[in-house]
Phi, psi and omega in degrees: 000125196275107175272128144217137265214157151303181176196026209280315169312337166270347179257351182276318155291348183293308179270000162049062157227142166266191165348279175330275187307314187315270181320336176299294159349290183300323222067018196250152178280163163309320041100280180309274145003281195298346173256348188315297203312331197266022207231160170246318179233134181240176224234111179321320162280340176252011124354284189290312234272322183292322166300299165328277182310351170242008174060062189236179148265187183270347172317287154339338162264020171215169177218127169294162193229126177264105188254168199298337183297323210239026176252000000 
């Protein structure tokens, strides 16, 4: 089973947007942002709504984690 982490705090320094703007941007709470990396389950609209705003797919906000199952 293919395990994977956000990466949304490296595409947000990467594009110098903070939190703030960014949640404004999604329409998504700040909140949400802020937890993006740490989360396991994300809520589909607000997904599309981040990816959108950052001229992303939603794939791209994430990076597989290489666990021992899956090596």
């Amino acid at each position: 089973m293919n395990t994977y982490k956000g990466k949304l705090n490296k595409i947000r320094e990467e594009k110098r947007i903070t939190q703030s703007e960014l949640a404004v941007a999604a329409g998504v709470p700040q909140p949400y942002i802020s937890r993006f990396d740490k989360s396991e389950q994300h809520n589909i609209k607000n997904l599309f709504a981040v990816a959108n705003a950052l001229n992303l797919k939603i794939d791209e906000l994430f990076e597989p984690v290489e666990t021992p199952e899956s090596k």
